[in-house]
Backbone bond lengths (Angstrom), bond angles and torsions (degrees), N, CA, C in turn:
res aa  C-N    CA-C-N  psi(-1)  N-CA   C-N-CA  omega(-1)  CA-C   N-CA-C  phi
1 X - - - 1.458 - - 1.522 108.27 -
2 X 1.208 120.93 118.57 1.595 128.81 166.88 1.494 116.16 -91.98
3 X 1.639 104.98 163.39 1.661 110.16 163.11 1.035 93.34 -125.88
4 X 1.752 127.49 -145.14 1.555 117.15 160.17 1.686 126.28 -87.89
5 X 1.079 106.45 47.83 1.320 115.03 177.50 1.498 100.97 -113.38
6 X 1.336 109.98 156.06 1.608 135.25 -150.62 1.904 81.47 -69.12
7 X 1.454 105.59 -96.76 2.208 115.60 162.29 1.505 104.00 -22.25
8 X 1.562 100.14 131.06 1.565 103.22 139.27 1.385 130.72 -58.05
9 X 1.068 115.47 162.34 1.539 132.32 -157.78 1.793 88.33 -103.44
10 X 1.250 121.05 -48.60 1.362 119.15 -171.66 1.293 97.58 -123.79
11 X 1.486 146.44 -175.84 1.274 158.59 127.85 1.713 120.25 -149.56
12 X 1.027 134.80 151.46 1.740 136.77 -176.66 1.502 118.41 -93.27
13 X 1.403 105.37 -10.21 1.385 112.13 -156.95 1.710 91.65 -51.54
14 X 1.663 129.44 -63.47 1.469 119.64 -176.23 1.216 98.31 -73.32
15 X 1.164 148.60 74.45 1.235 135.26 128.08 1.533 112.55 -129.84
16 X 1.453 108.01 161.84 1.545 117.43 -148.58 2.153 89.11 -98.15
17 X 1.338 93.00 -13.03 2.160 98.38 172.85 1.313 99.50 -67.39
18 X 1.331 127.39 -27.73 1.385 96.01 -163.98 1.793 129.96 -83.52
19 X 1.449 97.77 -177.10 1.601 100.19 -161.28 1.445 112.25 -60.31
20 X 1.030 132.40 138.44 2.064 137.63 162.97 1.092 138.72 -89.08
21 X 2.043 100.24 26.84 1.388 141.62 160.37 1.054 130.65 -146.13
22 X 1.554 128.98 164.39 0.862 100.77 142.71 1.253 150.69 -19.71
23 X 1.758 106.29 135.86 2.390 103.03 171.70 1.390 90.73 -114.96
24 X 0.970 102.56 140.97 1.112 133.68 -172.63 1.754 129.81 -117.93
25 X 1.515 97.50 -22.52 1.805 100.18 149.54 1.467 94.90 -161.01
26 X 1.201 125.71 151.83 1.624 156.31 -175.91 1.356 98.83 -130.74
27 X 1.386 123.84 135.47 1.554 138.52 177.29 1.808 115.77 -163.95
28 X 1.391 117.13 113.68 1.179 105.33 149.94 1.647 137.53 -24.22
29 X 0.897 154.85 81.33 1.391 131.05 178.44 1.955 123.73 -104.92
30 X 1.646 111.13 173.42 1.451 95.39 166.45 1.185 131.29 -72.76
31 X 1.145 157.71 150.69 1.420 146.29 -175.28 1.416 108.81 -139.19
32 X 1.567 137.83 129.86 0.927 130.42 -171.53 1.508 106.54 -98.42
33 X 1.275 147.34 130.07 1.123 146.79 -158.46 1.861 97.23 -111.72
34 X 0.938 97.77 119.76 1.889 97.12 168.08 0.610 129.60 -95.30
35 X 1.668 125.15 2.89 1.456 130.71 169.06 1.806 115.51 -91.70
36 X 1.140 114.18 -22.33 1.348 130.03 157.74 1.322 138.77 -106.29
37 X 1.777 98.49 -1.03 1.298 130.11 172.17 2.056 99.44 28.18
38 X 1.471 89.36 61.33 1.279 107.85 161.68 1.561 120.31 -142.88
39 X 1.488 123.89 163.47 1.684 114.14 178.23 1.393 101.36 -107.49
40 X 1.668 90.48 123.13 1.668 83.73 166.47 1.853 107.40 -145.88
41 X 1.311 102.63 -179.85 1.594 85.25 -171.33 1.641 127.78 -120.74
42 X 1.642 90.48 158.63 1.844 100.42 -145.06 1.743 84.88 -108.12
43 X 1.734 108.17 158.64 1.467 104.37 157.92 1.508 88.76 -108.12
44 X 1.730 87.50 159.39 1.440 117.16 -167.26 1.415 100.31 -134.32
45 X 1.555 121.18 130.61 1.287 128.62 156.30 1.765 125.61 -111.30
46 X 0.947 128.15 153.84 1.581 136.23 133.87 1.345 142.95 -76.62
47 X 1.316 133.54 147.87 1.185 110.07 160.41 2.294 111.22 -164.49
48 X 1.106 91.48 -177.25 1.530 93.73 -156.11 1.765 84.91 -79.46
49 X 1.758 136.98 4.62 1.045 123.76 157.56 1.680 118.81 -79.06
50 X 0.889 121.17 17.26 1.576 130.12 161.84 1.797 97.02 92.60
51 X 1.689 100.96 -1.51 1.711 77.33 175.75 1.371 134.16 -128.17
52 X 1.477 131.19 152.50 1.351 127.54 -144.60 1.875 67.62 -112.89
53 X 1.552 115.24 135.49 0.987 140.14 173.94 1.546 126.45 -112.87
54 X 1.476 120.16 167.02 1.735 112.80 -168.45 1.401 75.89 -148.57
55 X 1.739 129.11 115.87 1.304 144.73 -162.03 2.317 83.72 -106.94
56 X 1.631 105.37 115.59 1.610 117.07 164.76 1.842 100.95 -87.11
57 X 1.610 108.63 138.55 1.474 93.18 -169.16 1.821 86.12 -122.42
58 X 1.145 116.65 7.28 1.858 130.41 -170.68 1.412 92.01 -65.60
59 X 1.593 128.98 -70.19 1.346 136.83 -154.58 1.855 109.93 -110.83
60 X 1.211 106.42 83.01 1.894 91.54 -151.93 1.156 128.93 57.22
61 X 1.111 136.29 -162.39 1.355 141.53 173.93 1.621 127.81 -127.38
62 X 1.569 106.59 92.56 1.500 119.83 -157.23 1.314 87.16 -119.25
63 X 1.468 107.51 143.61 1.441 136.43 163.73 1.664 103.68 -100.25
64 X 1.891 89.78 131.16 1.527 103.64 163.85 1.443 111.71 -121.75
65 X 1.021 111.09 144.21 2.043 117.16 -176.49 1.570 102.43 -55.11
66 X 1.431 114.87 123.04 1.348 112.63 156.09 2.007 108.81 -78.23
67 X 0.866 75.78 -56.47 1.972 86.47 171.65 1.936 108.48 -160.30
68 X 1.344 83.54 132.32 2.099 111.68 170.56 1.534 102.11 -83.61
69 X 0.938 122.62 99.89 1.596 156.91 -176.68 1.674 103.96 -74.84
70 X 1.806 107.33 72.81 1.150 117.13 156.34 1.019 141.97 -6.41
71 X 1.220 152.54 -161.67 1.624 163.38 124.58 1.384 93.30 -112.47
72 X 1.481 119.69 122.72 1.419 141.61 -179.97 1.518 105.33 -90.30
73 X 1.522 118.73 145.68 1.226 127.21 159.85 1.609 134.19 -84.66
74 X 1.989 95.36 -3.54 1.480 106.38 -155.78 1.773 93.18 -56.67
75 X 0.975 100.98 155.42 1.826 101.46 174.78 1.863 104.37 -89.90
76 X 1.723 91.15 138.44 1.227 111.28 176.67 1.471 123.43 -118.68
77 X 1.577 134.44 165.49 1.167 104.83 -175.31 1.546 141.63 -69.47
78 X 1.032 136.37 153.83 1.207 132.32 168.85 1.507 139.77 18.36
79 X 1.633 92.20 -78.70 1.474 126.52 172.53 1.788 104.72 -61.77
80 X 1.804 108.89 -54.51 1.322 97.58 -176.27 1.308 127.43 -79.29
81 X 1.416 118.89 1.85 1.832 127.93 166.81 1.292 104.31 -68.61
82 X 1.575 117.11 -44.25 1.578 116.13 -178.96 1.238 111.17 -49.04
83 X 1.532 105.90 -62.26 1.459 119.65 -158.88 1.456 107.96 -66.07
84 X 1.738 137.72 -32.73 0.886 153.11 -157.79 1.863 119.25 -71.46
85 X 1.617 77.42 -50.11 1.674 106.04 -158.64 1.624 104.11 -100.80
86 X 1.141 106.92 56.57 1.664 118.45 -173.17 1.553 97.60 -130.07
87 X 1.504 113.52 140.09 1.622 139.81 164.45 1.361 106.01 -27.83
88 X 1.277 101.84 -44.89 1.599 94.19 -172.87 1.388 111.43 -140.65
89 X 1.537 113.12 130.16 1.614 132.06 164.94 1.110 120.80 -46.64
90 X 1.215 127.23 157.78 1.174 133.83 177.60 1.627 102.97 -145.62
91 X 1.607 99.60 109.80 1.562 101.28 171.64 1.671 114.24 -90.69
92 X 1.633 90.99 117.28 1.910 68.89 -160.84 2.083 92.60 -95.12
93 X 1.131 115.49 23.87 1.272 111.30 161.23 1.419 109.46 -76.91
94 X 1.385 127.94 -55.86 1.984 133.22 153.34 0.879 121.49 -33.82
95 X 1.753 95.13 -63.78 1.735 96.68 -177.62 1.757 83.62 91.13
96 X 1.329 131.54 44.30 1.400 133.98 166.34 1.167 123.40 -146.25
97 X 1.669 121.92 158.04 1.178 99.03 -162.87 1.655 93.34 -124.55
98 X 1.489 98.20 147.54 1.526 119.23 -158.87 1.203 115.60 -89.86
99 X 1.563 127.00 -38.57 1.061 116.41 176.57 1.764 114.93 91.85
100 X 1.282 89.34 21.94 1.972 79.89 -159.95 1.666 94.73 -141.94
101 X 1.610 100.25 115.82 1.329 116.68 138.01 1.206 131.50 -141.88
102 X 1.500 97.95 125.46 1.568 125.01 -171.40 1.479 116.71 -99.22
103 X 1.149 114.00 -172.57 1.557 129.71 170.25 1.586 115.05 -108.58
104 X 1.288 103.94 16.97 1.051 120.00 179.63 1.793 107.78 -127.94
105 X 1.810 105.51 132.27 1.290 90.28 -177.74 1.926 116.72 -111.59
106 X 1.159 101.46 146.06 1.765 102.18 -169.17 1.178 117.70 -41.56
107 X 1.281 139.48 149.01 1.642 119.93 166.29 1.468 100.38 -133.56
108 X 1.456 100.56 124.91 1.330 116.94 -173.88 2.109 117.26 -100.45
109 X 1.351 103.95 -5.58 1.672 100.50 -179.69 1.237 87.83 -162.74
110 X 1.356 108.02 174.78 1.775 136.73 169.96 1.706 98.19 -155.10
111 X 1.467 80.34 156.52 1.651 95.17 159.92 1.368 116.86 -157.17
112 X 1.511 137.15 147.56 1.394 127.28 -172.40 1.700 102.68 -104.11
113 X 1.659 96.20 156.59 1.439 88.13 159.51 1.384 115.75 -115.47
114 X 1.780 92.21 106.23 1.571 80.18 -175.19 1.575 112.06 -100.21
115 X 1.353 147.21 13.87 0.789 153.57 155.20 1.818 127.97 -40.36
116 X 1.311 99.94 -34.30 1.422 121.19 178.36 1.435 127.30 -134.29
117 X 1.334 114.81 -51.81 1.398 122.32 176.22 1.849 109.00 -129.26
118 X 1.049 124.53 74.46 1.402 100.36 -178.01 1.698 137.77 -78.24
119 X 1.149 84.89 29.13 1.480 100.47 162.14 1.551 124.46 -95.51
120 X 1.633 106.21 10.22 1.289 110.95 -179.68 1.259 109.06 -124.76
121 X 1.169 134.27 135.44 1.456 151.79 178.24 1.321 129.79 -136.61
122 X 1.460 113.34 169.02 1.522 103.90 -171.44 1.921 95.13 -129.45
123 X 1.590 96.81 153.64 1.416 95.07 176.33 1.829 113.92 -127.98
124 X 1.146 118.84 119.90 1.372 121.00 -165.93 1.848 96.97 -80.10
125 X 1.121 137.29 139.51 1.235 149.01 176.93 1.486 110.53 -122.10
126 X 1.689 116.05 140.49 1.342 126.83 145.37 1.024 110.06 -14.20
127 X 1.322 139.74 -80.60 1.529 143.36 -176.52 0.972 133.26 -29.18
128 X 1.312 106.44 -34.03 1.578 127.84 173.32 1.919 108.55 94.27
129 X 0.816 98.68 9.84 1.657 109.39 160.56 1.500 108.84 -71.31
130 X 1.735 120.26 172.90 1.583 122.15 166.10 1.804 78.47 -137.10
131 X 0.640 124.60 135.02 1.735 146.75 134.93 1.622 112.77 -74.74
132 X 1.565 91.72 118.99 1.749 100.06 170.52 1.882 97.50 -99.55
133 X 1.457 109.58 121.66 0.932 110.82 178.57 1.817 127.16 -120.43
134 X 1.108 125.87 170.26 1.651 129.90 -167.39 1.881 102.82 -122.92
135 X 1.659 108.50 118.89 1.411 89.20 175.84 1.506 102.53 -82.91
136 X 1.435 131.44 52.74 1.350 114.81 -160.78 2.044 79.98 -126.90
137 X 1.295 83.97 -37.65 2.217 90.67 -177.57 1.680 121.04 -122.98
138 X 1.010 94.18 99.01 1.801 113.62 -154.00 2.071 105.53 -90.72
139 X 1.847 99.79 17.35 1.393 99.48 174.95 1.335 102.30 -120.14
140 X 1.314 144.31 4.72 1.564 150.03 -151.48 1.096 133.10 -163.54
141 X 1.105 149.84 121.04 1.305 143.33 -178.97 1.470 117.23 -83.87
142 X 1.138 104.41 144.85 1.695 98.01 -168.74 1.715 112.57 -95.52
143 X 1.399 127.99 3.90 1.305 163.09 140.36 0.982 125.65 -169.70
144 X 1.525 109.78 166.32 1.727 127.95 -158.82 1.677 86.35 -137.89
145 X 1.604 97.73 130.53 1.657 109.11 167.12 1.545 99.70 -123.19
146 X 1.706 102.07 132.31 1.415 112.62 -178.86 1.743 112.12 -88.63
147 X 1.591 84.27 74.21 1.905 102.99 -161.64 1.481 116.78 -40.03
148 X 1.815 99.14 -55.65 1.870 99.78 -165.98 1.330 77.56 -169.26
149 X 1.368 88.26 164.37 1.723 118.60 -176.61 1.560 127.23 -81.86
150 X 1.756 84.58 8.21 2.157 95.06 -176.17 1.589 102.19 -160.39
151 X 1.077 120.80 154.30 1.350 120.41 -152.78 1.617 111.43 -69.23
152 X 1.307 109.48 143.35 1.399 131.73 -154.14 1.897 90.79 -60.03
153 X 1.051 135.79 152.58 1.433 121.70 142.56 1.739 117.94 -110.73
154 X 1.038 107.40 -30.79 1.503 97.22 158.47 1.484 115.50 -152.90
155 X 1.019 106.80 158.74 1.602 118.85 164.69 1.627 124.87 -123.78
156 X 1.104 116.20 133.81 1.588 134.61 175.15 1.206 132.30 -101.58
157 X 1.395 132.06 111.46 1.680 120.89 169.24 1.491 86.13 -78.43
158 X 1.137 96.63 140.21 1.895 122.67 156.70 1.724 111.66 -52.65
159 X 1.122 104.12 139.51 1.548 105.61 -168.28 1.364 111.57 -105.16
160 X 1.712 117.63 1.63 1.620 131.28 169.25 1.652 100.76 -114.84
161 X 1.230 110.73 -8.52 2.105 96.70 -172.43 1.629 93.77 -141.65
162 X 1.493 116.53 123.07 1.383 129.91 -170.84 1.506 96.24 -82.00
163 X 1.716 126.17 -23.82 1.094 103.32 163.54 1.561 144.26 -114.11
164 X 1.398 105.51 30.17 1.373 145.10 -176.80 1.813 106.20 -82.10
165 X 1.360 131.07 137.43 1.595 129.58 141.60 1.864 93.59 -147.82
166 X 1.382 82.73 153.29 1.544 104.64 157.31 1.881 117.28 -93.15
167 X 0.994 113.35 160.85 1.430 127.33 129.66 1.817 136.26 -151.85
168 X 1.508 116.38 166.93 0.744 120.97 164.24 1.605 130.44 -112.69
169 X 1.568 101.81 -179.86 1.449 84.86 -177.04 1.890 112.61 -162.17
170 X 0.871 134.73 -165.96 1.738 146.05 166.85 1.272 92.15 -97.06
171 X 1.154 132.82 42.54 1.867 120.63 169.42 1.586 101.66 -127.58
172 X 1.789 107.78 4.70 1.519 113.94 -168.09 1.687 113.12 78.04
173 X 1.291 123.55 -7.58 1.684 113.88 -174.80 1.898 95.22 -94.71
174 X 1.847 79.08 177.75 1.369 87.86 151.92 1.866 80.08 -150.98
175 X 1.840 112.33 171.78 1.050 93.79 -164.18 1.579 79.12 -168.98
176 X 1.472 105.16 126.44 1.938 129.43 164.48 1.622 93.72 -65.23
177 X 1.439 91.05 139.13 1.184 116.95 163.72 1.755 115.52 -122.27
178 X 1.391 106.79 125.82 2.092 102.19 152.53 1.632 106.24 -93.89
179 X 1.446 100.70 123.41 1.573 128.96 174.66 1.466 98.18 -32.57
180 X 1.213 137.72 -24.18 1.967 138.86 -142.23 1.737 83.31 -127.78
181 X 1.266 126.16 9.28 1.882 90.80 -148.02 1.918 80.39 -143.16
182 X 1.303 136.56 100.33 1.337 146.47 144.98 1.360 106.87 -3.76
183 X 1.150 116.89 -68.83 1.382 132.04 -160.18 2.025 116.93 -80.67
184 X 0.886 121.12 130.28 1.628 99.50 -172.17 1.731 98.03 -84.23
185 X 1.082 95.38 161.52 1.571 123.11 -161.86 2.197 97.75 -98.50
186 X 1.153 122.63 -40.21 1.219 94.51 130.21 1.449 112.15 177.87
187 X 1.311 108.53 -157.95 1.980 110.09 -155.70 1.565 96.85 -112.07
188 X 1.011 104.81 159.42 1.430 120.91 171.66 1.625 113.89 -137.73
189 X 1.393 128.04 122.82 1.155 109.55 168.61 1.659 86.32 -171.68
190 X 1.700 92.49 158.60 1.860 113.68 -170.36 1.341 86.67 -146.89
191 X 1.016 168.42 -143.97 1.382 169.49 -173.60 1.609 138.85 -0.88
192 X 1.088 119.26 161.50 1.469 111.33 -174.46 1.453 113.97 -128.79
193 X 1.918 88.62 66.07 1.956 113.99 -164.60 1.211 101.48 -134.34
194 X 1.416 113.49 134.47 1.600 102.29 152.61 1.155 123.03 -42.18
195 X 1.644 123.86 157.80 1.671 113.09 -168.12 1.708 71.01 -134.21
196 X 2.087 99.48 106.46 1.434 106.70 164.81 1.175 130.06 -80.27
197 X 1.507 127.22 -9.05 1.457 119.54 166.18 1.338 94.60 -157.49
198 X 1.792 99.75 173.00 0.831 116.77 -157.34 1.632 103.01 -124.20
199 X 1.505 163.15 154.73 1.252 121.20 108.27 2.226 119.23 -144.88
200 X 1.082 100.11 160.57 1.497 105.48 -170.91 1.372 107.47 -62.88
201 X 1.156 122.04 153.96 1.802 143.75 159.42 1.451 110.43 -50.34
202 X 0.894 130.04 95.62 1.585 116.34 -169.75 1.866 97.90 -70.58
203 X 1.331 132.98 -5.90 0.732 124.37 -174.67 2.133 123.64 -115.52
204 X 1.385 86.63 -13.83 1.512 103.34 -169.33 1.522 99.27 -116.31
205 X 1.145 128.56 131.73 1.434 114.24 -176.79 1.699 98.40 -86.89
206 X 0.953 145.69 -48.76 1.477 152.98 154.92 1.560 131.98 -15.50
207 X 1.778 94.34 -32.24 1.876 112.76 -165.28 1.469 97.30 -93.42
208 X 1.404 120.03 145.41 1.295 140.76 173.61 1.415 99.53 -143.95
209 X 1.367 102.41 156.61 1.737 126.46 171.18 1.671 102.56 -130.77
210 X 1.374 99.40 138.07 1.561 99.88 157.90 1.710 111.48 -138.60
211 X 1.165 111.44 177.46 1.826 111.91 -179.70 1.624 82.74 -153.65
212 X 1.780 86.46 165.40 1.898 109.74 175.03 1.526 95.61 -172.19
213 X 1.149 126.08 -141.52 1.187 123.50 -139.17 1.710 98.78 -114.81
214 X 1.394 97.14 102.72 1.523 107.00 -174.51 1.442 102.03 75.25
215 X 1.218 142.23 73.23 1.169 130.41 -163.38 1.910 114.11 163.86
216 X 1.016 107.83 126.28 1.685 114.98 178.58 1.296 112.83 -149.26
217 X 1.601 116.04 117.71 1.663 105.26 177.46 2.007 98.03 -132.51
218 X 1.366 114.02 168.17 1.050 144.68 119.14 1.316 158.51 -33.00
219 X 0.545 139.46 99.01 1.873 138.88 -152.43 1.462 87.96 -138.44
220 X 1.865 101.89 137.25 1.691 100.10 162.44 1.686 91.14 -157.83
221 X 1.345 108.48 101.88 1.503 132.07 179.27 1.340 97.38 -41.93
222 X 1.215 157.33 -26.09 1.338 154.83 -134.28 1.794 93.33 -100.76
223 X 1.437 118.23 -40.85 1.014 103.67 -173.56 1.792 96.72 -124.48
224 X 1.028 123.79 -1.31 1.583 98.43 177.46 1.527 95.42 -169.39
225 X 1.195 150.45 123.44 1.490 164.67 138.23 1.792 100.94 -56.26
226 X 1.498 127.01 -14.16 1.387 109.87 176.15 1.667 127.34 -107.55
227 X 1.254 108.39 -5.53 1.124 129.50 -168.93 2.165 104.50 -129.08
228 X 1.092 91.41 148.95 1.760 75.83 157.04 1.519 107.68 -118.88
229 X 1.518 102.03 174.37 2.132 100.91 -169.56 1.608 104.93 -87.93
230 X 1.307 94.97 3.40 1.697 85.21 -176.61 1.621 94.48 -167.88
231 X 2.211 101.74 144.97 1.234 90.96 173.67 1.463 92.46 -150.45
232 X 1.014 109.58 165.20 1.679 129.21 -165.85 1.394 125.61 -117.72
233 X 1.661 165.18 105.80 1.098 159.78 167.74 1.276 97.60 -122.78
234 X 0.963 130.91 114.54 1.761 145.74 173.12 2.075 102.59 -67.06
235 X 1.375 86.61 141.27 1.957 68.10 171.97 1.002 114.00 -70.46
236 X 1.643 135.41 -43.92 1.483 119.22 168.64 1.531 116.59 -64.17
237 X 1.510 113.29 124.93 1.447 120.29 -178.21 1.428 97.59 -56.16
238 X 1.339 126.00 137.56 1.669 114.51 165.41 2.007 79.69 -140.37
239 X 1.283 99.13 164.44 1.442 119.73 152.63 1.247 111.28 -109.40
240 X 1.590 94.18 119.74 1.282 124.94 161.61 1.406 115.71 -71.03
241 X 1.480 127.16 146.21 1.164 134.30 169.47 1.248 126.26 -136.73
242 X 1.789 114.66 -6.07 1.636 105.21 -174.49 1.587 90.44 -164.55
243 X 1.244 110.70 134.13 1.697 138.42 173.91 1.207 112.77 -119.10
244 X 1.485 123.06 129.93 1.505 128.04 134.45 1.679 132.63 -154.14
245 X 1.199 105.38 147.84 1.679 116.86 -156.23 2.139 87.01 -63.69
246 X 1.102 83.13 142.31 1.432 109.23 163.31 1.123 126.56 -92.41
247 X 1.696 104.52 126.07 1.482 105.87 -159.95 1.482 121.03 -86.49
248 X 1.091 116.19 5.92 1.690 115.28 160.85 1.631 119.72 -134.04
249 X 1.449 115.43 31.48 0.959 91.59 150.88 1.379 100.51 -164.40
250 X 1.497 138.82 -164.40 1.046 127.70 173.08 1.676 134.34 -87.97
251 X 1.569 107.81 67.87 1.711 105.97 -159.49 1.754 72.59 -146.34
252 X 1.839 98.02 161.71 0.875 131.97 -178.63 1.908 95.08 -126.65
253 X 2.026 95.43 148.24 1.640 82.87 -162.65 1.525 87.42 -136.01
254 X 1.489 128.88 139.97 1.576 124.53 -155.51 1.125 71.40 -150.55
255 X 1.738 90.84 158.57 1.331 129.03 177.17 1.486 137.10 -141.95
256 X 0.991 125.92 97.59 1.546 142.05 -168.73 1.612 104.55 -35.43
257 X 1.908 103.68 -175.25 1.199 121.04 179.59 1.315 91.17 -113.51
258 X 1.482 140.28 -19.30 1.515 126.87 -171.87 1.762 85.16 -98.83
259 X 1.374 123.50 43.29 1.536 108.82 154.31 1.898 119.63 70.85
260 X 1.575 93.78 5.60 1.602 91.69 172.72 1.650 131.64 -126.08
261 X 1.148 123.95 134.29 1.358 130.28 -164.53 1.141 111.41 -81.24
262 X 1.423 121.52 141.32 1.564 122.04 -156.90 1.982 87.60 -134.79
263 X 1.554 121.54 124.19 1.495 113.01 144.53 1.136 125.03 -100.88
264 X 1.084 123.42 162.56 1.639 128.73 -139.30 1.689 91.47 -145.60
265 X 1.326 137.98 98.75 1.284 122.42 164.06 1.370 116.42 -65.93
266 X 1.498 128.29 159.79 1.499 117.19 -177.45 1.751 93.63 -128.58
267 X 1.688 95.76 104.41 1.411 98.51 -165.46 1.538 100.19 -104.63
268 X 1.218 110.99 -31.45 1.285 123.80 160.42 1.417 138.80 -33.11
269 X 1.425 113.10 -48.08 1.499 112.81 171.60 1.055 135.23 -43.14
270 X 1.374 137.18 157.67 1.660 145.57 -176.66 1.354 98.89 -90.83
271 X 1.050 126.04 152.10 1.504 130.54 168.26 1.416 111.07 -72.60
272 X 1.611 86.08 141.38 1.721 106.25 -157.71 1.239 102.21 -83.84
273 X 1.398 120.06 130.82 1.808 127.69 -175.76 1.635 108.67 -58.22
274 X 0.944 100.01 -165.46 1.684 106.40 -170.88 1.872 92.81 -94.95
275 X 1.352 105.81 139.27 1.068 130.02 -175.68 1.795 116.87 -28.39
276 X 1.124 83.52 -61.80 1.939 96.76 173.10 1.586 135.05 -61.03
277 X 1.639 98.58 -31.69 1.683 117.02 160.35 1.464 95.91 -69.89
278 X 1.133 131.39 -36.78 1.489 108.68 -163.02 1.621 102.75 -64.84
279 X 1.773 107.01 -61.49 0.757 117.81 174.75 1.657 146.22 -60.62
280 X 1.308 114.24 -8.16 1.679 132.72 126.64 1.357 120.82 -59.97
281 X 1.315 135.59 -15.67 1.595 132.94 163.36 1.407 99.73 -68.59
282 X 1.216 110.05 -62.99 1.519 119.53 -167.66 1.345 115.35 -58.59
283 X 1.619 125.76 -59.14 1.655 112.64 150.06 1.577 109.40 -33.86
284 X 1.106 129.45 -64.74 1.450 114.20 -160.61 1.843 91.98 -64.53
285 X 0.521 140.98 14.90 2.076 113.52 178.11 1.596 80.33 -117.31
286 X 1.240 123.20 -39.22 1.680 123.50 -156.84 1.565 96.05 -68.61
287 X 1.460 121.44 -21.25 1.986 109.85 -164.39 1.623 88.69 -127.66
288 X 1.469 125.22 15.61 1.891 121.32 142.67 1.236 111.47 -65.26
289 X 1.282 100.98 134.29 1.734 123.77 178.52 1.664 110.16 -71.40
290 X 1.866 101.24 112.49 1.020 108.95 -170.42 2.425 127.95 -40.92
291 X 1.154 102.07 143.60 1.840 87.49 -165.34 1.227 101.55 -76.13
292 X 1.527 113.01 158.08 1.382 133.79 -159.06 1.450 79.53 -88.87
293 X 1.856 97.35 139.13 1.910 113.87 163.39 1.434 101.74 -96.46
């Protein structure tokens, strides 16, 4: 953990809490405390040791398990039992092979919902499952979505619909979810790339961005779920790995694997409908009856 000083302020490396993998995302979040039955805020990690962690910074800096991220039995398809249930992993973010199967499953993202309850979150896994989880019961998941067929890379609650998330994944999708509904409501995909991140419009409830490898697009549900309104390949191939909309103005701001930040104005777009049409599109795709496989 840094401030603006050169040293961290905290670090885990000597301590015996920390993770026995890779982390793979770190985030402030809200946390509702029931013993002071107040919200205040916790850092949160992941990691490819199966555990989603709650970092105390009062007494040193000790990690306690929010939840140990199983290996699920729910049945998945076909293709992804093959691919899944093999000796050896394949991180295709490295591109190395790990050697590791445990009883423990990797966890590669989280997201909170803090919009409504923020004691509820979701956890994207290697497996390609999302776990909706409770920091209140740290032995169970309170549902399992049989997301994609290759490990999740991120997941999103929607920041206009409490019962809305995205994710993405190495299976080439990205894919809406309703919080109530197993099945996602629907897919998005143009390429034959992992789709490494994901993130929402802070301003459009409808607009999404994604990036992958040499590659950045646009999506805006309002006018098309099959196409996106805008797409990007730089002439130098780079891999992309991380997007997010900028909050004052109209640019999207990505970030490579050789360590460099790219802004992206979005000059392109159609003008964004009035707030409430957007958000009546989006109810209407969110309460369509998921498509038959």
């Amino acid at each position: 953990v840094h401030d603006d000083r050169a040293e961290p302020i905290f670090t885990c490396s000597n301590y015996a809490s920390k993770h026995a993998g890779p982390v793979w995302q770190v985030a402030f979040v809200p946390y509702f405390n029931k013993d002071s039955k107040e919200t205040e805020e916790i850092l949160v990690s992941v990691s490819s040791d199966g555990r989603v962690g709650k970092w105390a910074v009062l007494k040193g800096f000790e990690r306690s398990d929010l939840m140990t991220l199983k290996r699920t039995s729910k049945k998945m398809p076909k293709s992804a039992h093959q691919t899944l249930h093999t000796t050896i992993a394949l991180d295709t973010r490295r591109g190395e092979k790990s050697g590791l199967l445990q009883r423990h499953a990797g966890g590669f993202c989280f997201s909170f919902e803090v919009t409504a309850d923020p004691n509820i979150y979701l956890v994207g896994t290697e497996e390609g499952y999302v776990h909706k989880c409770s920091c209140s019961y740290n032995e169970q998941y309170l549902e399992t979505y049989v997301a994609h067929t290759a490990p999740v890379y991120r997941v999103l609650w929607s920041p206009f619909h409490k019962k809305a998330f995205l994710t993405c994944s190495a299976d080439w999708t990205v894919r809406l979810w309703h919080v109530d509904n197993c099945e996602p409501v629907e897919t998005f995909y143009s390429s034959m790339k992992s789709v490494l991140d994901i993130a929402w419009s802070p301003d459009n409830p409808t607009v999404f961005a994604t990036v992958s490898h040499g590659r950045v697009e646009v999506w805006d549900m309002f006018y098309s779920t099959l196409d996106p309104v805008i797409k990007h390949e730089p002439a130098h191939a780079v891999d992309f790995t991380y997007v997010t909309f900028a909050r004052n103005s109209e640019a999207i701001v990505v970030g490579d694997c050789e360590g460099q930040v790219h802004v992206y104005q979005l000059c392109q777009m159609k003008t964004a409908p009035e707030h409430q049409q957007q958000m009546d599109v989006l109810n209407k795709i969110l309460l369509k009856k998921p498509r038959e496989k």
